[in-house]
C-alpha positions in Angstrom: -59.8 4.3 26.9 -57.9 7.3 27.1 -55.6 6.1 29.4 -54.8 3.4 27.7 -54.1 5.6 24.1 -51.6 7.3 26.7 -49.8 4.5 27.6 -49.5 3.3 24.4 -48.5 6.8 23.2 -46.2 6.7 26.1 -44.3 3.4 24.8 -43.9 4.7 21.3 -41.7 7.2 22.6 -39.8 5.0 25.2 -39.2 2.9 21.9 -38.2 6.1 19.7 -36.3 7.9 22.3 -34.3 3.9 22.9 -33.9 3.2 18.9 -32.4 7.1 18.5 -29.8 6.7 21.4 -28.9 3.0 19.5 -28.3 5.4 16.2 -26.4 7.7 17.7 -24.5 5.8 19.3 -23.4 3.9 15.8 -22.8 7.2 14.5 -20.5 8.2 17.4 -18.4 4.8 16.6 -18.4 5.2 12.9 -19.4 8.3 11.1 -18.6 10.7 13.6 -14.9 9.6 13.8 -13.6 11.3 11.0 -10.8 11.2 9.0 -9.4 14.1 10.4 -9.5 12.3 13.8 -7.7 9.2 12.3 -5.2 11.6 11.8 -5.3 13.4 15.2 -4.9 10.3 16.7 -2.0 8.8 14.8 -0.2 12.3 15.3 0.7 11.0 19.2 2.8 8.3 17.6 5.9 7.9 16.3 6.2 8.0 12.2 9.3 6.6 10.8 9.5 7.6 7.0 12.1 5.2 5.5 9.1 4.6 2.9 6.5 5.5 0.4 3.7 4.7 -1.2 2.4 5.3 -5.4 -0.8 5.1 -6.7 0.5 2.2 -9.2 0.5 5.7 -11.7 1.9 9.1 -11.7 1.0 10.5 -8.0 3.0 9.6 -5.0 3.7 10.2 -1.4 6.6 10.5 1.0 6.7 11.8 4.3 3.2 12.8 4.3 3.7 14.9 1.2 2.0 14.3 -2.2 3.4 14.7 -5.5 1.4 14.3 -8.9 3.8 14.2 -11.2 1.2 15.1 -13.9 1.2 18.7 -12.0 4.8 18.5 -10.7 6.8 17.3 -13.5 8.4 18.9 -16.3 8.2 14.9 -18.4 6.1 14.3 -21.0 4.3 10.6 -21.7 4.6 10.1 -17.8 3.3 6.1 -17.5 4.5 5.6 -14.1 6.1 5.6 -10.5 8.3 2.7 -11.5 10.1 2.8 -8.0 11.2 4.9 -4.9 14.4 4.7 -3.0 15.7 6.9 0.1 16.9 9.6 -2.6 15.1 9.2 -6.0 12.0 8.4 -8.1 11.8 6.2 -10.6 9.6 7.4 -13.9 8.8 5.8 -16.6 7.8 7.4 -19.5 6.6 6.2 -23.2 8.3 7.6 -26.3 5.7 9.7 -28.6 8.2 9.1 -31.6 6.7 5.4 -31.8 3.3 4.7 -32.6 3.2 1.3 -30.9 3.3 3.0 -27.2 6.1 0.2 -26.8 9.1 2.1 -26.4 9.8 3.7 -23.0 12.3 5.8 -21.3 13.6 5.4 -17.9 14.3 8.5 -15.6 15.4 9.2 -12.4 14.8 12.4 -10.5 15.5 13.8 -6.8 11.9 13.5 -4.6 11.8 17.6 -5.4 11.7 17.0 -8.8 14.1 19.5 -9.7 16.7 17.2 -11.4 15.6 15.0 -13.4 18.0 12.5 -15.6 17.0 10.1 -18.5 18.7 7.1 -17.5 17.5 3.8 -19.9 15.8 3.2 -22.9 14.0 -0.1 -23.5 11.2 -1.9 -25.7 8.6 -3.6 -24.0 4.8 -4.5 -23.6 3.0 -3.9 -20.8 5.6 -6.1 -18.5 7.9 -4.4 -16.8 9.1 -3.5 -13.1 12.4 -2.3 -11.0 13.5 -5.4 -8.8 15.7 -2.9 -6.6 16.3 0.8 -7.4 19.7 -0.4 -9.9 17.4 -3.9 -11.8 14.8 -3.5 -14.3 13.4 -6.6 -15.3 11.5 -6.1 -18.4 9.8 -8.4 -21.0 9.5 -7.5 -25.1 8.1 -10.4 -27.4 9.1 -14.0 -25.8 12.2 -12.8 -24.4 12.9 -11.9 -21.1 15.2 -9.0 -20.1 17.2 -7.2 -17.1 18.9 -4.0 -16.9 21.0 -2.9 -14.5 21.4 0.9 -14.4 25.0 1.1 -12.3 26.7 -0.8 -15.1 24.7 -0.7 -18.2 24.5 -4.2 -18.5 21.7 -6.5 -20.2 21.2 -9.8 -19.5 18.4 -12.7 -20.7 17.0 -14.1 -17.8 13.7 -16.7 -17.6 10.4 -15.2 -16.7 10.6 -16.5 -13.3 13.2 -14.5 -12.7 11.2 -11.7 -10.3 10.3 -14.6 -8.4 13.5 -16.2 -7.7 15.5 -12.9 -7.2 12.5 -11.8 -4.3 13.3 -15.1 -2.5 17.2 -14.4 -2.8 17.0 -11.1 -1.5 14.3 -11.5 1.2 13.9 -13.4 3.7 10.2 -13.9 3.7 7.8 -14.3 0.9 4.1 -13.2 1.3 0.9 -14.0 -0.1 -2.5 -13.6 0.2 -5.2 -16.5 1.3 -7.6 -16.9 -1.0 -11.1 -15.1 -0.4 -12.9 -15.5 -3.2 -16.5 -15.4 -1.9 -15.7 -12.4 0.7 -16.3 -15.1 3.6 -13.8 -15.1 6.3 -11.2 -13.7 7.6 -8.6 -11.8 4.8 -5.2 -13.7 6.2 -1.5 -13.5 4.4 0.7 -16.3 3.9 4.3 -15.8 5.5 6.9 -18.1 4.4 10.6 -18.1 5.8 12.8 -18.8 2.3 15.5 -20.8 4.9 14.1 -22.8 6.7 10.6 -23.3 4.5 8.6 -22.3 7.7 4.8 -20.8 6.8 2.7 -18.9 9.1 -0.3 -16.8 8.7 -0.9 -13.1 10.2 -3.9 -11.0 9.5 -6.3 -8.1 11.2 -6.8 -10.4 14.1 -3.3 -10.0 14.5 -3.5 -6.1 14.1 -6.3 -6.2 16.9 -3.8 -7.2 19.2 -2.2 -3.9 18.8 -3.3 -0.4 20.8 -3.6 1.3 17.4 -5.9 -1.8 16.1 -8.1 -2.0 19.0 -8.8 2.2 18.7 -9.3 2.0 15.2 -11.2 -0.8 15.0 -15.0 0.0 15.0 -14.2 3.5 15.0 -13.7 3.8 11.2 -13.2 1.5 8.5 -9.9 -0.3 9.1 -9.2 -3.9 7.7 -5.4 -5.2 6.3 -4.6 -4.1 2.7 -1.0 -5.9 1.6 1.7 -7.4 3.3 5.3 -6.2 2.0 8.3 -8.2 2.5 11.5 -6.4 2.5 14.9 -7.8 3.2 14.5 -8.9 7.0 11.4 -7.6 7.6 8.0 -8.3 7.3 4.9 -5.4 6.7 1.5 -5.5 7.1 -0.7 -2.2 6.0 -3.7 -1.6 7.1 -6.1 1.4 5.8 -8.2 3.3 8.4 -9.9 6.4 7.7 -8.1 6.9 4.0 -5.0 6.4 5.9 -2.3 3.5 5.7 -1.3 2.1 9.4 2.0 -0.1 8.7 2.4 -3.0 11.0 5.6 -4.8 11.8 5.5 -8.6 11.7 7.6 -10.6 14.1 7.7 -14.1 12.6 9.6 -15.9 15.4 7.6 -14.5 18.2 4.5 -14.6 15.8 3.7 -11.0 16.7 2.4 -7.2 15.4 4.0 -3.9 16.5 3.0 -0.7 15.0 5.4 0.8 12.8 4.3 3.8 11.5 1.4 5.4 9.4 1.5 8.0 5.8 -1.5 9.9 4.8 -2.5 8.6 0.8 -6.1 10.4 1.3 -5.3 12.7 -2.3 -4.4 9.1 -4.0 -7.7 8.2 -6.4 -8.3 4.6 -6.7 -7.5 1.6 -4.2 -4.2 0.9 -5.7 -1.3 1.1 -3.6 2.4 -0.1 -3.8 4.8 0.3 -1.2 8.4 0.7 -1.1 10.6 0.0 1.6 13.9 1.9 2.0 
């Protein structure tokens, strides 16, 4: 009887010592790789910064450097990151002298913040967005409304207006597939504006990359947005607290990496990219 209490005992820790070496070994591909690794290992590649990246509010980050403007700023009744170009940020602020929290005030300062000029001011609801870094499109009432900021000029334009002016200025237009019950994989629709052409690209596409297949299972990494941008296509991924940018070939139906920017200090999921 003895025996057999030792062989049993035995077994118990065969099956302990197995079941701790199958835990560790998750840890190793998934806790253990930090974000500081994510980092590490995106450091070996190349890192382009002909963009940035906002919060969808008042913090924002360019060339791996983050700027709350909250902290930064000398503005008051900061709303907004409205847009970022290869030389200025956009702000939009409210006006305190009106009660409604409808009038706003367009500025434009260097990424430094240390000149800052007021540049628009216009009455809207919660509807507004830069099209480019010189077109505001804005809407107040029924009426639709665009600004352009090189010549002053204000035009009535349809509410579809965003829409068609994306399509006239890119060459692609992205979407993403429906996932409403989380089943599946998350997939964007590409669409060629010339020719009418759709294809679809999504994180078995990034998988196909060396930077997917390391990242993958190592830490959290999964496709966030798809950006189109004059010629190009962009897919961003997030890994780690990170964003991983993907080039999409649409021809050749094919993802490159591109280049990666650290948003870890952002607080919320939100984020919007601009493409310089």
């Amino acid at each position: 009887m003895k025996k057999k209490k030792s062989g049993g005992a035995m077994r118990k820790l065969c099956v302990a010592a197995i079941l701790c070496m199958v835990f560790a070994a998750a840890a190793a591909l998934s806790g253990c790789y930090s974000y500081e690794d994510v980092l590490r290992y995106l450091g070996g590649f190349d890192r382009p910064n002909d963009f940035a990246v906002s919060d969808g509010g008042v913090v924002f980050c360019l060339d791996n450097t983050t700027v709350d403007l909250q902290k930064r700023s000398s503005l008051e009744n900061i709303e907004k990151v409205a847009w970022i170009d290869s030389n200025y940020v956009y702000i939009v602020c409210r006006d305190a002298g009106y009660d409604d929290n409808r009038v706003r005030i367009v500025f434009r300062a260097d990424h430094a913040l240390l000149k800052t000029e007021r540049l628009f001011t216009f009455t809207s609801g919660m509807t507004y967005r830069f099209l480019d870094e010189d077109l505001l499109y804005y809407e107040f009432g029924e009426v639709a409304y665009t600004y352009r900021l090189s010549t002053g000029k204000t035009d009535t334009v349809e509410d579809t207006y965003p829409v068609r002016y994306a399509k006239e200025h890119n060459r692609y237009t992205v979407s993403r597939t429906a996932n409403a019950h989380g089943e599946g994989e998350v997939r964007f629709f590409v669409s060629d504006n010339v020719t009418g052409e759709e294809k679809t690209v999504g994180r078995s596409d990034l998988l196909q990359t060396e930077q997917g297949k390391h990242l993958d299972g190592k830490r959290a990494f999964s496709p966030y947005t798809c950006c189109a941008h004059g010629e190009d296509v962009f897919l961003i991924a997030h890994s780690g607290d990170v964003s991983v940018v993907f080039q999409y070939d649409f021809s050749g139906e094919a993802v490159r990496y591109y280049s990666w920017i650290d948003d870890a200090r952002f607080l919320g999921d939100t984020r919007e990219f601009y493409f310089f």
